[in-house]
C-alpha positions as CSV (number, residue, x, y, z in Angstrom):
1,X,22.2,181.1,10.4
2,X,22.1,177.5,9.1
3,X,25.7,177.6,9.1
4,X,26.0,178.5,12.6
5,X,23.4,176.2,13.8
6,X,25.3,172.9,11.5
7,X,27.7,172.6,14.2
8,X,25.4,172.7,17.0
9,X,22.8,170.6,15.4
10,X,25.6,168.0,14.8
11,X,26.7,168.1,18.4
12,X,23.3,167.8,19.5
13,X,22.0,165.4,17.3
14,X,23.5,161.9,18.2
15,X,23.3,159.8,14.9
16,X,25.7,162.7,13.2
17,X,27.6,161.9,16.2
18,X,27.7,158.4,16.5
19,X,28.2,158.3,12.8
20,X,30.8,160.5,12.9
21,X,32.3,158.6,15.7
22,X,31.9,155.2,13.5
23,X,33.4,157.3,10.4
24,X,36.5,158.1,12.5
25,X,36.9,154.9,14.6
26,X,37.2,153.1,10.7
27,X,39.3,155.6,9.8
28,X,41.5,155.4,12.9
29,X,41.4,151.9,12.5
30,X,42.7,151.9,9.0
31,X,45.2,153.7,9.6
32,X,46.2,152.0,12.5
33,X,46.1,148.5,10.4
34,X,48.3,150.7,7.4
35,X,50.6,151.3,10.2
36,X,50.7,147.7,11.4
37,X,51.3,146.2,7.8
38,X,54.0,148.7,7.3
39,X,55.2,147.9,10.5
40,X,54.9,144.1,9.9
41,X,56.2,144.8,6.5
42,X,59.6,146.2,7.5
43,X,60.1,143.8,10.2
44,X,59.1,141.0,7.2
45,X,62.0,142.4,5.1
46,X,64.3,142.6,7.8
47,X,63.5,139.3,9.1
48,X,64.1,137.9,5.0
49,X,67.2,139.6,5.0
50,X,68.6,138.0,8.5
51,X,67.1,134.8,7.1
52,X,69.1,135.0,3.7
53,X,72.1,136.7,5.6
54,X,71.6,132.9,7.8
55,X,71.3,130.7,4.8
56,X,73.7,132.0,2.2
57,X,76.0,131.8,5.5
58,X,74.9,128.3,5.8
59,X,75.5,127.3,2.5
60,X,78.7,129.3,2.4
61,X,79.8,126.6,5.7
62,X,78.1,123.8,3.7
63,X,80.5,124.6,0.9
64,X,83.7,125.6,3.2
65,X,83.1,122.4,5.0
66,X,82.6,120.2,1.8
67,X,85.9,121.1,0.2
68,X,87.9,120.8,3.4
69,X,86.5,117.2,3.6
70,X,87.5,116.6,-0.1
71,X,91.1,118.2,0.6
72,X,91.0,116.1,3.4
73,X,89.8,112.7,1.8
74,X,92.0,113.5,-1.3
75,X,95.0,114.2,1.0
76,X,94.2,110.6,2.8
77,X,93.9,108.9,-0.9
78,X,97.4,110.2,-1.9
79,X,99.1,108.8,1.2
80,X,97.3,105.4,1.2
81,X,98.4,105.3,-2.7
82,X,102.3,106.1,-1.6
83,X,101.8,103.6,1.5
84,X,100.5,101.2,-1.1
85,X,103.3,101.6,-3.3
86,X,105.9,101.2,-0.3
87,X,104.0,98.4,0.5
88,X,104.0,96.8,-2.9
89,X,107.7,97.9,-3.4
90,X,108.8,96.5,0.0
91,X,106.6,93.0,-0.8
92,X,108.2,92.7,-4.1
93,X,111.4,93.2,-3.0
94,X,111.1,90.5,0.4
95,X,109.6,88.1,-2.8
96,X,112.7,88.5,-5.0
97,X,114.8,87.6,-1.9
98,X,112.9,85.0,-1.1
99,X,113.1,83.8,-4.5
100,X,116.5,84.2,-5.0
101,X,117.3,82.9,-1.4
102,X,115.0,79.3,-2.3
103,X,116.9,79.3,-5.9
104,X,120.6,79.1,-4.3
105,X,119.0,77.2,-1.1
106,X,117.8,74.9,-3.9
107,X,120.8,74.7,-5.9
108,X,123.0,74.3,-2.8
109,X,120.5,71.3,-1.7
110,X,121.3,70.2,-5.6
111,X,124.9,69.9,-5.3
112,X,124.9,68.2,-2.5
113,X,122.2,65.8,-3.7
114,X,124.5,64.7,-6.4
115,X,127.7,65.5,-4.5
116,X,126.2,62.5,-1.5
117,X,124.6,60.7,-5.1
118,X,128.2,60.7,-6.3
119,X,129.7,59.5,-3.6
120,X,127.1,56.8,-2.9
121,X,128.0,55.6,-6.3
122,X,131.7,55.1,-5.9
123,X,131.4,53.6,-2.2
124,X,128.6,51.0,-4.2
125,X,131.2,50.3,-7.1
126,X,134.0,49.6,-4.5
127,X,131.8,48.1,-2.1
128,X,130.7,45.7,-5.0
129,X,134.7,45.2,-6.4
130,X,135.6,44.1,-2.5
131,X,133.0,41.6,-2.0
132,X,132.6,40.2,-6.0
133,X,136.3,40.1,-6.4
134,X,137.3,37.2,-3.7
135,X,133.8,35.9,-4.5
136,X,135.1,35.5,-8.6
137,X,138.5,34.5,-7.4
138,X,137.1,31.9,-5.5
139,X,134.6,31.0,-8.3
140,X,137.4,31.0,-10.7
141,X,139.6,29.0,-8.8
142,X,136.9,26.5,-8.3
143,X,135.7,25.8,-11.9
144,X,140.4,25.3,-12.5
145,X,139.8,22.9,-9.4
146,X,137.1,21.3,-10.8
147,X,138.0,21.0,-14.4
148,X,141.6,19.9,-13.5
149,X,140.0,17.0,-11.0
150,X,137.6,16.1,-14.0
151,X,140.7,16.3,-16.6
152,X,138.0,18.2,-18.9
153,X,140.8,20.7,-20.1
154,X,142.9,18.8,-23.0
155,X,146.3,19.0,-22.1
């Protein structure tokens, strides 16, 4: 009969029920929390593996990204080097024609030089044998004047 009157004692009896009540409330609780921090576990994982999904793409962009901008700066190096050289080739050139063209503009300007120098010469030689020649004829004849009035030449 204690058997039988266990369950009705505990209904009646309200500290078996209240602690009863407070025994299943924590255990209802726990297992809600162990439900919650499964929960929030999953959702943790899945959120980690968007996340890594979100940076390994990020770093894979990073990377994409960083070798189109070295294709793209080695790309720009190569044709400023082959500009460069058409540059240097073409200014090299214009120099040796400039060179050459001041060497036989120089020359030219050489020849002429001594061409007029020539020529400047000759016209001074005959310029001086027209005017000294009367002048040593005259000179001449005047000393023969002179020395035949004087009688200085022995006959």
């Amino acid at each position: 009969m204690s058997n039988e009157n266990d369950p009705e004692q505990e209904k009646d009896n309200p500290f078996l029920k209240g602690w009863n009540d407070f025994v299943s409330g924590i255990k209802g609780g726990f297992e809600n929390f162990q439900k919650s921090l499964e929960e929030q576990s999953k959702k943790s994982v899945e959120d980690w593996e968007k996340s890594q999904d979100n940076v390994n793409k990020f770093f894979s962009k990073i990377g994409e990204n960083w070798n189109n901008q070295v294709k793209k700066w080695t790309g720009d190096i190569q044709k400023m080097q082959i500009e460069n050289q058409e540059q240097w080739e073409a200014q090299t050139a214009q120099i040796k024609k400039e060179v050459e063209k001041w060497q036989d503009q120089t020359r030219n300007d050489w020849k002429d030089g001594v061409k007029t120098w020539n020529r400047s010469v000759v016209k001074g030689a005959y310029m001086f044998l027209i005017v000294m020649v009367p002048v040593i004829i005259v000179l001449v004849l005047v000393i023969w004047v002179i020395t035949q009035f004087l009688n200085l030449v022995p006959t």
